[in-house]
C-alpha positions as CSV (number, residue, x, y, z in Angstrom):
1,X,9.0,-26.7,11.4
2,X,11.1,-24.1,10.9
3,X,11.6,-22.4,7.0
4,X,15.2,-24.0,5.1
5,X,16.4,-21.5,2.4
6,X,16.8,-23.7,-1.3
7,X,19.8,-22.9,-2.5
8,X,18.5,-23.6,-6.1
9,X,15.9,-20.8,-5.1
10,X,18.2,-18.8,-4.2
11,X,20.4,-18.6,-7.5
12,X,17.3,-18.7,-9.5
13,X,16.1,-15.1,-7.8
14,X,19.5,-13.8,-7.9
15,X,20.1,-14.8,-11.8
16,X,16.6,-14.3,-13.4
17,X,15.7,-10.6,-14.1
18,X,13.1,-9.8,-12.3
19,X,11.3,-6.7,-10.7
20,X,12.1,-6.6,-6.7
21,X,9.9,-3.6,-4.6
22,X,12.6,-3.2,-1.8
23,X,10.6,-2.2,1.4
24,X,12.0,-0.1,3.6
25,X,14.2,1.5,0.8
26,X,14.5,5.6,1.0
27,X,17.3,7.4,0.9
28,X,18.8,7.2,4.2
29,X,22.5,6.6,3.0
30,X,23.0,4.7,6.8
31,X,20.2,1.9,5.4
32,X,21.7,-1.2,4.6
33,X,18.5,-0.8,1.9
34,X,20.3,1.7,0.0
35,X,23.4,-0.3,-0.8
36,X,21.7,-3.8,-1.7
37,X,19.0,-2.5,-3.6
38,X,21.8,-0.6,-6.1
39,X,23.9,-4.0,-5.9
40,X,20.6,-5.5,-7.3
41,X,20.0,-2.9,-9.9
42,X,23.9,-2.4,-10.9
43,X,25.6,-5.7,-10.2
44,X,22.5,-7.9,-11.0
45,X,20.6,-6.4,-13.4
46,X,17.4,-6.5,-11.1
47,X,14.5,-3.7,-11.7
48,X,13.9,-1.8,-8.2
49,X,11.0,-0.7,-6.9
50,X,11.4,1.7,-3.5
51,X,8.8,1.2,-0.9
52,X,8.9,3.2,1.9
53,X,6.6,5.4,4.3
54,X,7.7,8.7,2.7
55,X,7.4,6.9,-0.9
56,X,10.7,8.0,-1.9
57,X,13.0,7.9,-5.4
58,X,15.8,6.0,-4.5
59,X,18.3,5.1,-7.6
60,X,16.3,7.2,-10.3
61,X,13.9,4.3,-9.6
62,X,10.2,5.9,-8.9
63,X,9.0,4.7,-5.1
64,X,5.8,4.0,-3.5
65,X,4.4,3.9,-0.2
66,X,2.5,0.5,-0.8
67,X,2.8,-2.3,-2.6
68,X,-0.9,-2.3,-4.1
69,X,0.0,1.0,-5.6
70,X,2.9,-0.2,-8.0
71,X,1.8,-0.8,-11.2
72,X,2.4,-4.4,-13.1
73,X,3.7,-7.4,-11.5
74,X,6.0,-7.5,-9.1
75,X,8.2,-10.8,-9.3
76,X,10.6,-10.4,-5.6
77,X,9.4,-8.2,-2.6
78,X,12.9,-7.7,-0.6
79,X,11.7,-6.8,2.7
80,X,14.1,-4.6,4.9
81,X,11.7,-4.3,8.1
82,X,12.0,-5.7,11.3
83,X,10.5,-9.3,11.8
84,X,8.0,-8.0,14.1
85,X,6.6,-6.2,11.1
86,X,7.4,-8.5,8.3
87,X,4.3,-10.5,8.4
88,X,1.9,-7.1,7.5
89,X,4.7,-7.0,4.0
90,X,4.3,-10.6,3.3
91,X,0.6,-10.7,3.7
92,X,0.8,-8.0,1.1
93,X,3.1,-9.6,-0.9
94,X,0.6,-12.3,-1.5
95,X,-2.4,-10.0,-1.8
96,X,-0.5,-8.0,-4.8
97,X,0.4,-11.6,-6.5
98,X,4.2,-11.7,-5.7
99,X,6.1,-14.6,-6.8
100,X,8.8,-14.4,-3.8
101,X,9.2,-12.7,-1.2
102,X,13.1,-12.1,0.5
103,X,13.6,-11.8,4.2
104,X,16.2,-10.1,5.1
105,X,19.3,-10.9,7.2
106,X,17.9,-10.8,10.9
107,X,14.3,-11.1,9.6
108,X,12.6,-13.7,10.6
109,X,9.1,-14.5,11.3
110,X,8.4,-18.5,10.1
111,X,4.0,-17.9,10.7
112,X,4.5,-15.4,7.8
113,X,7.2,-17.8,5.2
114,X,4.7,-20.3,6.0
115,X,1.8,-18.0,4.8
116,X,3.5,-17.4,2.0
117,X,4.6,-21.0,0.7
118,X,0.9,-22.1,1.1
119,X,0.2,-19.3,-1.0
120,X,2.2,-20.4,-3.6
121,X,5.3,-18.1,-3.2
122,X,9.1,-18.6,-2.8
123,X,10.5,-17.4,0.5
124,X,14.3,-17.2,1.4
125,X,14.7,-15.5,4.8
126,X,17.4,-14.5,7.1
127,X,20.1,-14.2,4.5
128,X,21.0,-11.2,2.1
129,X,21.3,-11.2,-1.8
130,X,24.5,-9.6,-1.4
131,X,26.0,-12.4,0.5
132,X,24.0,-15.2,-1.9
133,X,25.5,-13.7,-5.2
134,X,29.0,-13.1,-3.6
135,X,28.7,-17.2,-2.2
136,X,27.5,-17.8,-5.7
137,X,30.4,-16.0,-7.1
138,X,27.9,-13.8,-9.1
């Protein structure tokens, strides 16, 4: 059965601070990443947490290469990867005690929302936060 986004899901991410590790969020200015994750942490209030291979800085927010490695809880993991590659974030996601996990518009990968539903998280996938707040008129 394929994964439904809840709109009251939805709003609740978008309107509850929170602390979102953004993966795939360096500083490569042509990465949708860059612009959504400072929408999140300007427009929305959100803490951001860069993950990314090179473990950059991104915002004046301090960046990791893994999820384990951020201290404290992490509440949203927005995950900018490609679908094929989403599963490995969302399976660490739930081993780090994530409360949601956000795929991306154009990432998709249903084996992994389910995963993370039975584990007790909230998934929205194939949509963008930008686009939910705007729709929300946030």
């Amino acid at each position: 059965m394929a994964h439904v986004n809840d709109p009251a899901t939805i709003h609740r991410l978008l309107t509850t601070p929170a602390r979102w590790a953004v993966v795939g969020l360096s500083n490569n200015p042509l990465r949708a990443a860059v612009g959504v994750s400072l929408f999140l942490q300007q427009h929305l209030g959100q803490e951001i947490i860069p993950v990314s291979l090179k473990g950059d800085d991104v915002h004046g927010a301090k960046g990791y290469k893994l999820l384990a490695d951020i201290p404290g809880a992490i509440d949203v993991v927005d995950c900018f990867v490609n679908s094929t590659k989403v599963g490995a974030v969302v399976d660490q996601a739930i081993a780090v005690g994530a409360k949601a996990v956000w795929l991306q518009l154009g990432v998709v990968d249903e084996a992994a929302a389910r995963r993370a539903e039975d584990a007790g998280l909230e998934v929205v996938m194939d949509t963008c936060p930008m686009i939910e707040a705007r729709a929300l008129g946030l």
